[in-house]
N, C-alpha and C positions, 0 to 999 in steps of 0.2 A: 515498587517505585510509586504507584499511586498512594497508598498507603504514606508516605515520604512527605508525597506532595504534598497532599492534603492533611494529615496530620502534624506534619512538621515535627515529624520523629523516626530515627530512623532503624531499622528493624531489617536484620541482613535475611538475603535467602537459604541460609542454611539454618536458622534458628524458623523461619515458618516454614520449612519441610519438616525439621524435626518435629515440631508440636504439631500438622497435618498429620506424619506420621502413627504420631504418639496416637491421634484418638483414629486412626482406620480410616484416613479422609483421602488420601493418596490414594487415584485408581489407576488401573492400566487404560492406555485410549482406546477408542471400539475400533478405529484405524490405525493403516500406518502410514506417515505422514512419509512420502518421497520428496527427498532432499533435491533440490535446484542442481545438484551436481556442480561440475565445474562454473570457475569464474568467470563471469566476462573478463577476455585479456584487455583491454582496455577501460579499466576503472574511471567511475564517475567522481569527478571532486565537488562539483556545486548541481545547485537544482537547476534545470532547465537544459540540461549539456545534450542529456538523450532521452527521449519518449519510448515506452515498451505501448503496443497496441496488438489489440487482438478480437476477434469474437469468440463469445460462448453460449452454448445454444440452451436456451430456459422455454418449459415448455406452459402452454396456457390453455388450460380446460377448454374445448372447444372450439379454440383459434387456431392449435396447431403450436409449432413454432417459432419464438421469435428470437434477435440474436441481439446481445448485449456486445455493443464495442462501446470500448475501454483505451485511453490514454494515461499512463503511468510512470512518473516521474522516477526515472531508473534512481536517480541517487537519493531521496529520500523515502521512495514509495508512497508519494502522495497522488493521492485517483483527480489525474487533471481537469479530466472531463468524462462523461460516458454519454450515451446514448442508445435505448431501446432501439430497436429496426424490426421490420418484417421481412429484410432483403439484407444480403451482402455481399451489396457492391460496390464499388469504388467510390461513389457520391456520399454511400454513407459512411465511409472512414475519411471523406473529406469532411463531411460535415460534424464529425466527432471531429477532427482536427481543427474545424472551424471553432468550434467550443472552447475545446482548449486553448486555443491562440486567444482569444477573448478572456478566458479566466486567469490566463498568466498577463493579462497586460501586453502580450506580446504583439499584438495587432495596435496597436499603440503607440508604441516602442521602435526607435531603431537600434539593434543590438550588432556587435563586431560579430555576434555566429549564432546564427539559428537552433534550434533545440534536432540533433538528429532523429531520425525516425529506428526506431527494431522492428522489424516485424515477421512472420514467417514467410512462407511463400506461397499464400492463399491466392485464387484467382483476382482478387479484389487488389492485394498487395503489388503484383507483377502487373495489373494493368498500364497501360499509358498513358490513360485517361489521371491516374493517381502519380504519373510520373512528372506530364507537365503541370500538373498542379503543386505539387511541392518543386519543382523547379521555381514556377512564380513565385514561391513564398522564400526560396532562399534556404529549404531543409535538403539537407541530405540524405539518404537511405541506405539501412543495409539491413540485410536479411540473415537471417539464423540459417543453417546448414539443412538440407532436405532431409526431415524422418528426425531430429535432434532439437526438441523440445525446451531441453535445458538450458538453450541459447538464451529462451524469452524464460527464464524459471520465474523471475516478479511476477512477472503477470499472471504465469500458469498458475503461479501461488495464491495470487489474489484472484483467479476463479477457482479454485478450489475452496479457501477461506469464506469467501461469500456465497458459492454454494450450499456447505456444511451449516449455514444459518438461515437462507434465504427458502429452502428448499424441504422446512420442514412444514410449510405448507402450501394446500394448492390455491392457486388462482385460475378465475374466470374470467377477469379481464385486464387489457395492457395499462387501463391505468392501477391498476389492485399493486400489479408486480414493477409499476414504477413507482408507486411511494412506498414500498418495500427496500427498493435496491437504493433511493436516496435517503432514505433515514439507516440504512446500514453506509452505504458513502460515508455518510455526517460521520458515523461512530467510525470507525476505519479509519480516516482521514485526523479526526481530534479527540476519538477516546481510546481508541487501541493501541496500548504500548508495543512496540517492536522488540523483539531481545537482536535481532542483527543492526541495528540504529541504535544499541546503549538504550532499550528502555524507552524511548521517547516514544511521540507519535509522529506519524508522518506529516503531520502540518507544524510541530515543532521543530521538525527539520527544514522541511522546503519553506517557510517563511524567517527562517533564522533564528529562532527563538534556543536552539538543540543546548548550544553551549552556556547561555547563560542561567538554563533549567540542570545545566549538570552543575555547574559550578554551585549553584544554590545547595545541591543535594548532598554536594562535598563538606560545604559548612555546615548545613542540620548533622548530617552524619558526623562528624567533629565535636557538634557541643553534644549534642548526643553521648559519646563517648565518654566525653569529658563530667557530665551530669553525671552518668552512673559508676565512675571513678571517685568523685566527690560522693556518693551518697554509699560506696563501698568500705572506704576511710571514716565517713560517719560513723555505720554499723558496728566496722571495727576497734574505733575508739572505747 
């Protein structure tokens, strides 16, 4: 699909596996990737309906641990906000929420429904302190099922993904491993294609652009076609 875009030609996936294959480019992955499992029974239609949140613990030469929370736009998988921490607690998944209510416009804004919250059932999540705070904001909460990971799989997904990049070197200090984790945000967010989003990226979803980037790619793919129908007739003449 990048290839699409940017060259404005289009070029199916089974013609560049074939030619990967042909010269020995095709590997097996050093992993295996665990699938999210089940669906959420309540599917998202637009951006902003539900947030996935979580921490994951990234470690830093010398300082120990610190914990990366994360808000994630369940229906397009775009990384709303994050925030390094050296704690977690409830303050700091408000104040990752605080972030995100500020990059969605949302603190701005008055909307008929709030963005719900997913999240597991960490100390920080089941606090009260995090209960009436999204009370005053007008979010809802619901929690993934005790021991059943696959409720939050976005998220899990997207630590995992950013780990298998972020982690292939060390750090000594939190700000080393914060301009790490936002120059991978940047690329995640507007240069990594999805294949469960049709190919797009995740900010081509969550800002609206999804469909008028497919519909573009329907037409190159068309003349595309069309060009080397006409230059087949050529040869053949």
């Amino acid at each position: 699909m990048r290839f699409t875009d940017e060259k404005r030609y289009f070029v199916s996936e089974a013609s560049v596996y074939r030619l990967l294959k042909a010269h020995d480019l095709i590997t097996s992955p050093a992993y295996i990737v665990i699938k999210a499992a089940s669906e959420f029974k309540d599917k998202t239609t637009a951006p902003n309906q539900l947030w996935q949140t979580d921490f994951t613990y990234l470690k830093i030469t010398g300082w120990g641990w610190y914990y990366l929370s994360t808000v994630l736009d369940d229906f397009s998988r775009f990384i709303v906000a994050w925030k390094l921490c050296a704690t977690m607690r409830a303050d700091d998944v408000t104040a990752t929420l605080d972030l995100a209510l500020a990059a969605s416009g949302l603190d701005q804004i008055t909307v008929a429904h709030r963005p719900r919250l997913l999240s597991d059932n960490g100390a920080s999540y089941i606090s009260a302190e995090l209960a009436t705070w999204l009370d005053g904001k007008g979010m809802k909460h619901v929690r993934g099922a005790p021991y059943h990971p696959q409720t939050q799989g976005k998220i899990e997904r997207w630590h995992q993904t950013l780990k298998n990049r972020i982690l292939l070197e060390n750090y000594y200090l939190p700000g080393d491993l914060e301009r790490q984790v936002a120059a991978f945000v940047e690329h995640y967010n507007h240069g990594r294609y999805h294949e469960s989003i049709d190919n797009l990226t995740p900010a081509d979803v969550y800002f609206g652009r999804g469909q008028t980037i497919l519909t573009e790619r329907e037409r190159i793919k068309r003349q595309t076609i069309h060009q080397r129908r006409l230059q087949h007739h050529l040869q053949a003449a």
